[in-house]
N, C-alpha and C positions, 0 to 999 in steps of 0.2 A: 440315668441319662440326663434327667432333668438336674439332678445338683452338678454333673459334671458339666453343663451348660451356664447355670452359675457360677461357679469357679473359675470357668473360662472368661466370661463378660466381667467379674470382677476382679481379677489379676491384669486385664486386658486396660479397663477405666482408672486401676491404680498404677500401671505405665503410662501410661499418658497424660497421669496429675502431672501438675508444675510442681520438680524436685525444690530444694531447699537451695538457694545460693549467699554464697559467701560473701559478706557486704564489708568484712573490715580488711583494710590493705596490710600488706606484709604480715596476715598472721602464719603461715604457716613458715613464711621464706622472710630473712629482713630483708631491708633495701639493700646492702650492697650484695650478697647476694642474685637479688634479682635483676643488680646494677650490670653485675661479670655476666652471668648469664647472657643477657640484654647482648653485651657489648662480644660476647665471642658466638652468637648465634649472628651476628651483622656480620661480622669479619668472615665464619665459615662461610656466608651465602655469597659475599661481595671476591671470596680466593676460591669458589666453586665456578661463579660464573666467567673469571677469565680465563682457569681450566677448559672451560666446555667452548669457546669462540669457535670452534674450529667445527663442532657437529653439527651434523643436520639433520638431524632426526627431529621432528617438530613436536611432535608428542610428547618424547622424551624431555626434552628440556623445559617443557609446559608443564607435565607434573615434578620436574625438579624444585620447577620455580613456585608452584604452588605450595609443596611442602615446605621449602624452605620458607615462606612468608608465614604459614601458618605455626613454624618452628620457632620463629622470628615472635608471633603474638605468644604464644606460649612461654616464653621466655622472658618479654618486658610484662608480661599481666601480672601487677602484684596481689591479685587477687585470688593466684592461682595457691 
């Protein structure tokens, strides 16, 4: 019991180190690339939201629009 108490607290402290992040731009994606990307996650969210004028569901279109911003950084991060 006692090493499965250990096991637990150290799998537990090595989630919660600070992972490794990627410091150099465009290594895994080049720039243009990341450029298209960039430019057709702005057009799907800018031809989604004149789609949706018409609803009213407030929730709904609240997490549309969250996702699609976060779609949006995901997209221009050349870091990604």
């Amino acid at each position: 019991m006692k090493s499965l108490t250990y096991i637990l607290f150290f799998t537990f402290i090595y989630g919660c180190a600070e992972q490794e992040a990627n410091t150099i731009k465009y290594k895994f994606r080049t720039e243009e690339v990341v450029k298209k990307d960039c430019r057709i996650a702005i057009e799907q969210k800018n031809s989604s939201v004149r789609n949706d004028v018409n609803s009213k569901n407030f929730i709904k279109n609240y997490t549309k629009a969250f996702n699609a911003n976060n779609k949006i950084k995901r997209a221009c991060d050349p870091y990604r």
